[in-house]
C-alpha positions in Angstrom: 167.1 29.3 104.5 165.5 32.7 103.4 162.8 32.0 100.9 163.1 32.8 97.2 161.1 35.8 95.6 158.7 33.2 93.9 157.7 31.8 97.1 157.6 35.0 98.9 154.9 35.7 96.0 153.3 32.8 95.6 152.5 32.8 99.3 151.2 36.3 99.2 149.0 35.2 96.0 147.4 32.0 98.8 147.0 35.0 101.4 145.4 36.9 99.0 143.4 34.5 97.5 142.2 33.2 101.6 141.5 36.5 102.2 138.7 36.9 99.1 137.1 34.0 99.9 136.5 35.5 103.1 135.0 38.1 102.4 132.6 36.6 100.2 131.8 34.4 102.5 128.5 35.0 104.6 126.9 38.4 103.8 128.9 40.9 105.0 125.6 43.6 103.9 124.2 42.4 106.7 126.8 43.8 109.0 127.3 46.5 106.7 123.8 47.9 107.5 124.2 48.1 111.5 126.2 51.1 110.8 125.2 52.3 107.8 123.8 56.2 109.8 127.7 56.1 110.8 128.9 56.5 107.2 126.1 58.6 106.2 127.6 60.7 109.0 131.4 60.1 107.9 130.6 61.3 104.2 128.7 64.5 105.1 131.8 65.1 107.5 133.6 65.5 104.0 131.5 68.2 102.4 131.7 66.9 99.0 130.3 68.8 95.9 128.7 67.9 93.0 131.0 66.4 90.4 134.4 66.1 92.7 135.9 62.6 91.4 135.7 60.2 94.8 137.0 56.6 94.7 135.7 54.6 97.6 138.5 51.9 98.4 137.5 48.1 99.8 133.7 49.8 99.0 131.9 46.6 100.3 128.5 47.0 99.1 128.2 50.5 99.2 128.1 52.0 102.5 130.3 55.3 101.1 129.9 55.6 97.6 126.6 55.4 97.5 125.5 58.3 100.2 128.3 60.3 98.3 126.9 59.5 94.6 123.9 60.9 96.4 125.3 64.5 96.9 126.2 64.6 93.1 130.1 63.0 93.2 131.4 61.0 90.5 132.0 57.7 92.2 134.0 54.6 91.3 134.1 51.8 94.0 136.8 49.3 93.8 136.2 45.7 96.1 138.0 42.2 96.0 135.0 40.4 96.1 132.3 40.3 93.2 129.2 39.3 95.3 129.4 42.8 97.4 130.0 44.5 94.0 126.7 43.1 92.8 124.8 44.0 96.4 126.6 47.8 95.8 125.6 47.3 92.2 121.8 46.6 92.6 121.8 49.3 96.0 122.7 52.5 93.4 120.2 51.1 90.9 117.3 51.2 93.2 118.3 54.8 93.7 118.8 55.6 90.4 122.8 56.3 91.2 125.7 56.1 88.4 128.4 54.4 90.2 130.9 52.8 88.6 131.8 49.4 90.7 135.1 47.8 90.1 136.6 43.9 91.4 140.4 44.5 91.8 143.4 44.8 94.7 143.5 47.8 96.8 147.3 47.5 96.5 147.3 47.3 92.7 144.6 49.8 91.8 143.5 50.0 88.1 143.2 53.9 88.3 146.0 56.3 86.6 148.1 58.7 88.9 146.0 61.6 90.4 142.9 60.0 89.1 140.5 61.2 91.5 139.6 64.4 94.0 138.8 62.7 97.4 139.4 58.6 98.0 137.7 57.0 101.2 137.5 53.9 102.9 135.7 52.7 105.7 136.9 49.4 107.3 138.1 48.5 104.3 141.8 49.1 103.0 142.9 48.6 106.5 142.8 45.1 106.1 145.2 44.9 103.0 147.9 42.6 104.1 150.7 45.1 102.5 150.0 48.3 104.2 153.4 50.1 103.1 152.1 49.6 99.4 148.2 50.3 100.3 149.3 53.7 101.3 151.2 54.5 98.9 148.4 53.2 96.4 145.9 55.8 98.1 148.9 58.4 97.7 149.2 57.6 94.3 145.2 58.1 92.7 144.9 60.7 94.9 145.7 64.0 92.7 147.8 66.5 94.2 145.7 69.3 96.3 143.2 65.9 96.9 142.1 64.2 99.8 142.2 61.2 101.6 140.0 59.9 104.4 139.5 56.8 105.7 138.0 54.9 109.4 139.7 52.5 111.0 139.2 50.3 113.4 141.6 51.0 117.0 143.6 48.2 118.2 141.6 49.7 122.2 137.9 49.9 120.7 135.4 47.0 121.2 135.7 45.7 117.4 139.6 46.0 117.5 138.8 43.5 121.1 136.8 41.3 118.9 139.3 40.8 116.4 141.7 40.0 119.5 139.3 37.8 121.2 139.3 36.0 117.9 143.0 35.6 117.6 143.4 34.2 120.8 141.4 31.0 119.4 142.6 31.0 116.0 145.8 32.6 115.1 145.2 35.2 112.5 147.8 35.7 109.1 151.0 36.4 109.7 150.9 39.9 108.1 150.6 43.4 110.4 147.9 43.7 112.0 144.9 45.6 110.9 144.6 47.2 114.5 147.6 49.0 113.5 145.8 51.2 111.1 144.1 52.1 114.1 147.3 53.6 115.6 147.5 57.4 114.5 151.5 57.3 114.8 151.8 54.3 113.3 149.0 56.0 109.8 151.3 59.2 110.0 154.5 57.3 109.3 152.4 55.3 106.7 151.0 58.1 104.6 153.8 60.3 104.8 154.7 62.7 101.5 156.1 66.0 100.8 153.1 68.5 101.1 150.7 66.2 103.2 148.7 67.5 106.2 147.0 64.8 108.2 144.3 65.3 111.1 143.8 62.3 113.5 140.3 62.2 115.3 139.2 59.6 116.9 135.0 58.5 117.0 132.8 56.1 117.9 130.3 54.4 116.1 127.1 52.4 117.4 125.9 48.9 116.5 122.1 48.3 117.4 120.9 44.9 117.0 117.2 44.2 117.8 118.4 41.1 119.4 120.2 39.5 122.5 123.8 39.6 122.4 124.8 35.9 122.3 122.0 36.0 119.1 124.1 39.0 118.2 127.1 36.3 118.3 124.9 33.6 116.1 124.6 36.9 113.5 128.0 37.6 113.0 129.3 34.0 112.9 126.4 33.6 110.1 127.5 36.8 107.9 130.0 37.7 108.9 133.0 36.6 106.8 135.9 36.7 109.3 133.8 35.4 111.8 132.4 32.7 110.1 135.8 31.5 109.0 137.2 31.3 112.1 134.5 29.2 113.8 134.5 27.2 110.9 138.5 26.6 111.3 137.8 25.0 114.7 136.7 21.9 116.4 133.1 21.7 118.4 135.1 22.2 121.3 137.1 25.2 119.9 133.5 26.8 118.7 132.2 26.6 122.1 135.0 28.3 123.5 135.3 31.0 120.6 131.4 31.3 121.1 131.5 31.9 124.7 134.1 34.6 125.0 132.7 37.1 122.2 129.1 36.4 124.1 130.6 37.6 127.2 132.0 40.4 125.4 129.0 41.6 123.7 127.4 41.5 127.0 130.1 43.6 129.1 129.7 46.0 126.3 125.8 46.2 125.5 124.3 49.7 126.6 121.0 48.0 125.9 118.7 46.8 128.7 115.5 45.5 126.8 116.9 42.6 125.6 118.2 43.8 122.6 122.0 44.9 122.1 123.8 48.6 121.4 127.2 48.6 121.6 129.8 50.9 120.5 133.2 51.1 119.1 135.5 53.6 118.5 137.4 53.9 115.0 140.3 56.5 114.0 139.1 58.7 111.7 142.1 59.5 108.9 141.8 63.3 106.9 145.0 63.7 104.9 145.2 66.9 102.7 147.7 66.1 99.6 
């Protein structure tokens, strides 16, 4: 029996609602901050000038808008979950930076048409469980001669293996995956409108983590929202098993050899010219 458009909604509404709880879950500043130099790196890449109007999309708490508030943008920051606002919030203050942080949905964004010159985000819209309508939100604030640019995890880099390794234990939503994002054929069919040029390129981006990696493992299941949710969705038995895999996989990927941990993963990085 095909489900009516109430429960189609309502069940998006539970997604939804799953989904912000686990992102506020843990700290996810904490993971935020191992590759913090890489989005330093990701906005200088954008040559931004003083007063151009950037909105910085699923902003976390921070990691974009602030280096770009610090080249003299106007930025707004728009997150699901309150507690990063506040983290963002308080980060700009201790720098003195006017950023305007705001809690709403990525796929119902509380901006007017054309409403801004550049809009980013960083492992952050790519987890919207409507991509279709995510796109065409970032289309939509994004005034005509504008900009778009955003990372994204690859389903083939370490973190898109992670997020694998992690489905294999629990089964993840049933919504496309994130990973796909990741895809530049599947992000040219997504963002496609009259006039658009898109450049695919695709990077890589370094986690170091003064520790070993299985306590590398004990960090992310800590702060790390997603993790933590999954471990937490699964008997002692299940834990040991999820806990063993992403230690082994931490390990085959750690460039490190003092005892500490440096891996790398490669993300696609999205420039679309309106």
């Amino acid at each position: 029996m095909n489900q009516s458009i109430a429960e189609l909604e309502t069940g998006l509404e539970t997604l939804k609602s799953k989904m912000k709880a686990t992102w506020m879950s843990g700290d996810f500043d904490r993971i935020a901050q191992l590759y913090e130099p890489g989005a330093v790196a990701f906005i200088k890449r954008l040559s931004l000038k003083p007063g151009m109007r950037v909105l910085d999309v699923a902003c976390g708490s921070g990691n974009l808008a602030i280096p770009a508030a610090r080249l003299g943008a106007a930025v707004s920051g728009l997150d699901i979950a309150p507690n990063l606002l506040q983290t963002a919030q308080k980060r700009a203050g201790a720098e003195g930076l006017n950023i305007r942080f705001d809690e709403g949905d990525v796929e119902a964004m509380p901006y007017k048409d054309g409403s801004f010159d550049v809009v980013v985000s960083m492992f952050g819209a790519m987890f919207a469980p409507q991509p279709d309508i995510t796109a065409a939100e970032l289309l939509r604030v994004c005034r005509p001669g504008g900009r778009i640019a955003m990372a994204n995890w690859t389903p083939e880099g370490f973190i898109g293996q992670m997020f694998k390794t992690t489905g294999s234990h629990v089964k993840p939503p049933n919504i496309p995956s994130p990973l796909l994002w990741g895809n530049e054929a599947t992000v040219s069919e997504r963002l496609r409108s009259n006039g658009t040029q898109t450049r695919f390129t695709r990077r890589m981006i370094s986690f170091r983590v003064p520790m070993s990696p299985a306590e590398t493992v004990d960090y992310f299941r800590a702060w790390y929202g997603p993790t933590l949710r999954a471990f937490g969705a699964l008997d002692e038995d299940g834990q040991t098993g999820l806990q063993d895999d992403l230690t082994r996989l931490w390990t085959v990927h750690n460039r490190a050899v003092d005892g500490t941990t440096h891996v790398q993963s490669e993300y696609l990085e999205v420039h679309l010219a309106k």
